[in-house]
N, C-alpha and C positions, 0 to 999 in steps of 0.2 A: 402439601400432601403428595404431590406427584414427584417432585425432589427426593421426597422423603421413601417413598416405593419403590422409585428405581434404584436408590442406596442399598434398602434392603435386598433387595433383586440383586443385585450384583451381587453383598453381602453372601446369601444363599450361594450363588453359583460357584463362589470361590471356595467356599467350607465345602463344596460336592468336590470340588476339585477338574470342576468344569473350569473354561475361559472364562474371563471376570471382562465381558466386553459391555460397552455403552454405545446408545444409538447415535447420539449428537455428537458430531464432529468437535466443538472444543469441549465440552465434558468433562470428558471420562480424565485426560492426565489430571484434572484438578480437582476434579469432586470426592475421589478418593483417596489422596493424602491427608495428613494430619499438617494442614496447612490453617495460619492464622493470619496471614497478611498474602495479599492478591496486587500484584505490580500490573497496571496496564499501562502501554508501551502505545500501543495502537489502537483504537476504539472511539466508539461515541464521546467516551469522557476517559481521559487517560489520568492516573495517580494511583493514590494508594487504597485497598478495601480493603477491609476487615473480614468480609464474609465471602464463600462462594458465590453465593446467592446474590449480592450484592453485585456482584465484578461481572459475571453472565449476562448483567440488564447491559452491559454497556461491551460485548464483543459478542456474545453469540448473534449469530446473522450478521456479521459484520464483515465486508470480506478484506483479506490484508490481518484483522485483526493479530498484537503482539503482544501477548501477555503471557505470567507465572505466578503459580503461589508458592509463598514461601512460608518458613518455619518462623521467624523471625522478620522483625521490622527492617533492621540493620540489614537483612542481606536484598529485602525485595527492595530498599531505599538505590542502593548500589544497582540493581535491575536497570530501574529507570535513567539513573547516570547514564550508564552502560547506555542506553537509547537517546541519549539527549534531551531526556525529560529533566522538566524540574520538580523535584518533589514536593509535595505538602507541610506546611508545621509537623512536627510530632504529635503521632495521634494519638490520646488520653485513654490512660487503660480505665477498665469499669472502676478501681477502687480509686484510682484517681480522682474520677468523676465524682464518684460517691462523694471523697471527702472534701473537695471542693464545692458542693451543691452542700455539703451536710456546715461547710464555715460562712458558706454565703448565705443561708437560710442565720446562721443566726447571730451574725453581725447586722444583717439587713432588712430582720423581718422575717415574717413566712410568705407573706406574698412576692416581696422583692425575690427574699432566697430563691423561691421555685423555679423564678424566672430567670435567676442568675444559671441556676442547677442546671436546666434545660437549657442554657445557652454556652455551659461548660463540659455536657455531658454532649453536646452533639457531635462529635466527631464521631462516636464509639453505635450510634445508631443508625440504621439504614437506611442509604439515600434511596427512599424510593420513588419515581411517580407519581403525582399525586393520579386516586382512582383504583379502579379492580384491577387481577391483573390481567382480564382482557379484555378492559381498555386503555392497559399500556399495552399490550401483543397488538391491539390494532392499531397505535398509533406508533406503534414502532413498525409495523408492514409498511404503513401508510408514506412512512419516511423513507424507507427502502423504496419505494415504491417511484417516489420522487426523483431519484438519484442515488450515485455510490459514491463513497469516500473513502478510498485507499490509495497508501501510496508506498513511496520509499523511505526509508528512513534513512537520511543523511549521514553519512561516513566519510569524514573529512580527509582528504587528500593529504598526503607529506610524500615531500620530496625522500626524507629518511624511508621511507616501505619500497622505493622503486621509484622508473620514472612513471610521471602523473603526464595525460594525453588532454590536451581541449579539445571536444569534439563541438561544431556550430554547423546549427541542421537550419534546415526553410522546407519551405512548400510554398506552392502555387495553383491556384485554378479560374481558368480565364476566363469563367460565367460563374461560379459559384452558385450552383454548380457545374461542371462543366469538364471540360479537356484539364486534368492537373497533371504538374510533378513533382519533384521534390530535389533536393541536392544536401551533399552532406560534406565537408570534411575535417578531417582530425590533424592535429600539428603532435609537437613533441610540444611540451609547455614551456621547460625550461630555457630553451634555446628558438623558440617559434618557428621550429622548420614542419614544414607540412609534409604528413608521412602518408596518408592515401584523403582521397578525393571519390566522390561516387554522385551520380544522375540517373533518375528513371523515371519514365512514362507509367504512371499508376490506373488510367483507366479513362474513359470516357464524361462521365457523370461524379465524379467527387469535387469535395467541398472542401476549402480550403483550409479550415481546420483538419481533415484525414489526410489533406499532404502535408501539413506541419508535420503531424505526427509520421505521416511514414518517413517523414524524412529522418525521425527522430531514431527510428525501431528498424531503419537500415543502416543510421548509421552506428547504434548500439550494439549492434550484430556484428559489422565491417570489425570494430574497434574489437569484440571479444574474440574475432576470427583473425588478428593481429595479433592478439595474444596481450590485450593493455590490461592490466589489475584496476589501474587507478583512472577514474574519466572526471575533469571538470565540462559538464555538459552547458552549452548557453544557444538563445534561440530569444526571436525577438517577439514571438507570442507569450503571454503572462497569462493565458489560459493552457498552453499548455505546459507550460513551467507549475503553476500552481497546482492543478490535477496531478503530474505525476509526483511532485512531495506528498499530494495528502491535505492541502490546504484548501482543495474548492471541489464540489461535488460535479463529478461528470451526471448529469441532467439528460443530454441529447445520447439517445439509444444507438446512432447511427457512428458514435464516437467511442462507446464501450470498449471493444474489442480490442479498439487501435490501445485505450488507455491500458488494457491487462497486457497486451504484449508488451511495451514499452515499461511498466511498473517490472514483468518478471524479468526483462532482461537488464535491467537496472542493477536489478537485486543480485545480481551475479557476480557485481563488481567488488573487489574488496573496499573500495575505495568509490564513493561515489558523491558530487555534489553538480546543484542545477541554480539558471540563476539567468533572468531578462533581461537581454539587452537592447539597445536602440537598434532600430532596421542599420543607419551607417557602418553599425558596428557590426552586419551579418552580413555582409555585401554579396562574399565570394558563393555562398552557402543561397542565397538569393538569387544569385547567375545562374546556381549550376541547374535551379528549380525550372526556369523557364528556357535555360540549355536543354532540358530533359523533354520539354514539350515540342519546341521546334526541330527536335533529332526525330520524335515519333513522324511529324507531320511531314518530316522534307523526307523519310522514309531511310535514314540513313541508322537508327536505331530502332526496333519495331518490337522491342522486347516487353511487355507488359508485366511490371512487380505487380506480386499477390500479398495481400496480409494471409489469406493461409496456409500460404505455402509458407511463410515466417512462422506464426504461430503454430503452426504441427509440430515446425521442428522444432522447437522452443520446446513445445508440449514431450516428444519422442526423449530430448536430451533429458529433459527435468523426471522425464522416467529411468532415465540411465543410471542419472547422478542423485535422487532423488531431491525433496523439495528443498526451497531453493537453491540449488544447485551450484555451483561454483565460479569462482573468478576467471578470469584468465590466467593461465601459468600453472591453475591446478590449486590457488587460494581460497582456502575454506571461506563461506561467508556464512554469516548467523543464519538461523531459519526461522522464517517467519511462518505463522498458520496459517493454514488455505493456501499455498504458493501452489501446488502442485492442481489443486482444484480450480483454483485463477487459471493456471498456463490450458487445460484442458477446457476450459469454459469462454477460453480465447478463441481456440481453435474451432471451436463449435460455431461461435458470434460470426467469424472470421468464412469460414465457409458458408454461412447462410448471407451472409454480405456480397460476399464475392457471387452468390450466383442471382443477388437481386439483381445486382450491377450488368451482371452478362445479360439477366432476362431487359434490362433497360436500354442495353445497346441493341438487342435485336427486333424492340419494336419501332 
């Protein structure tokens, strides 16, 4: 019923020849097309839906979420390719259904048929919930609530688009929490010459997962401020390899911020793939972590990295270029929904973090 009021509401506003705006962020482009297939790309539950109604349960509130509706099956099929997704069987138009429930009812009975009918017609019916719908809205808070799952969606490197850069990041912290840093650097891939190198002292009181990651979202930054399109990223944490694809929910609130900066500068890349490896195999990127701590302490480096001075600027660019913003060299990258609401909800995280940290070192 309330789906159904805000259609009209729009409806109305657009025959006045007012703006035809909607309150909800993913919405409004889809609820008002003549749209019969729904590609989700990024979401709760990614594939193919039939309905608007349907596809909403699984990206509204969802942040990262990548979805579109399309006209056709055929073109939202191609959607998900396009992301890396694997599509669904073909789903069963209603007369389909019909006549397949209407040959299985009477080759097999009417009790058999039914249950044939209903087990041929269910692609065409909507997956909901089992329960009201709030209490799916509370158990879908409730999972928000727990943690986030967004990430990047992988875009495969070729030497044919340009050259492709390996960037191999670390962190470090010597109480966890405690005195951390981080070290980062990037080669050329093809010929494995090392094109820059970077270390910094990140604060008094961080955890060794927030120097992985700054090491990760300095050196994402260094690498787009080179001007690289294409990055193979590796790093010998599998947590945070797995959060920035999208494959494991960031849970700890203390890790948020670090994950939306390093997801939006990710996304910048034309070209982007991430991938764990053994500590042996991150040695250098490991030195430069605990280089970065003994520079702070023997007073020879005394510069303190911020995530929000990263993330502002991230946030200030992605206002420039709007959301998700672009590669290095000026290459267009897809865009994803929420990118620009992500980079600004970083920047917020990012300075409420930074000033627990400062009120921490001064008691």
């Amino acid at each position: 019923m309330l789906l159904r009021a805000s259609l009209r509401a729009l409806h109305i506003s657009a025959a006045a020849g007012g703006p035809a705006r909607a309150s909800a962020a993913p919405t409004a482009a889809l609820a008002m097309g003549k749209k019969s297939h729904y590609a989700v790309a990024v979401g709760r539950k990614t594939g193919l839906f039939t309905s608007w109604d349907e596809c909403r349960q699984h990206v509204q509130g969802f942040a990262g979420s990548t979805f579109k509706g399309f006209a056709s099956e055929q073109e939202a099929r191609a959607y998900l390719a396009q992301h890396g997704v694997t599509a669904p069987p073909p789903l069963a138009r209603n007369g389909e259904a019909d006549a397949a429930a209407a040959a299985a009812a009477t080759a097999g009975g009417r009790s058999r048929g039914a249950a044939a009918a209903a087990a041929l017609a269910e692609p065409t019916l909507k997956r909901r919930a089992p329960g009201s719908r709030t209490q799916r809205a509370s158990a879908a808070a409730a999972a928000a609530a727990t943690g986030v799952r967004f990430g990047v969606t992988v875009r495969p490197t070729s030497a044919a688009n340009g050259p492709v850069f390996r960037l191999e990041f670390d962190g470090a912290s010597k109480q966890n929490p405690g005195p951390a840093g981080f070290g980062a650097v990037i080669y050329e891939e093809a010929e494995g010459e090392e094109v820059h190198r970077l270390c910094q002292y990140m604060g008094d009181l961080c955890t060794n997962n927030q120097a992985e990651y700054a090491g990760l979202i300095a050196g994402l930054a260094a690498a787009l401020e080179l001007g690289c399109r294409q990055v193979k990223v590796q790093g010998d944490s599998t947590l945070i390899v797995q959060q920035v694809l999208g494959n494991w929910q960031v849970k700890n609130e203390g890790l948020r911020p670090y994950h939306a900066a390093a997801v939006a500068l990710a996304r910048r890349f034309a070209g982007f793939e991430a991938k764990q490896v053994p500590r042996a195999q991150n040695a250098v990127a490991d030195a430069l972590s605990n280089q970065a701590i003994d520079e702070f302490r023997s007073g020879a480096n005394r510069t303190v990295w911020s995530l929000a001075d990263v993330a502002a600027a991230a946030a200030a660019e992605a206002a420039e270029t709007g959301a998700g913003g672009r590669g290095g060299g000026g290459a267009a990258v897809p865009q994803h929904a929420e990118d620009e609401e992500g980079e600004e909800e970083a920047a917020a995280a990012a300075a409420q973090t930074e000033e627990r940290a400062k009120r921490a070192r001064l008691s």
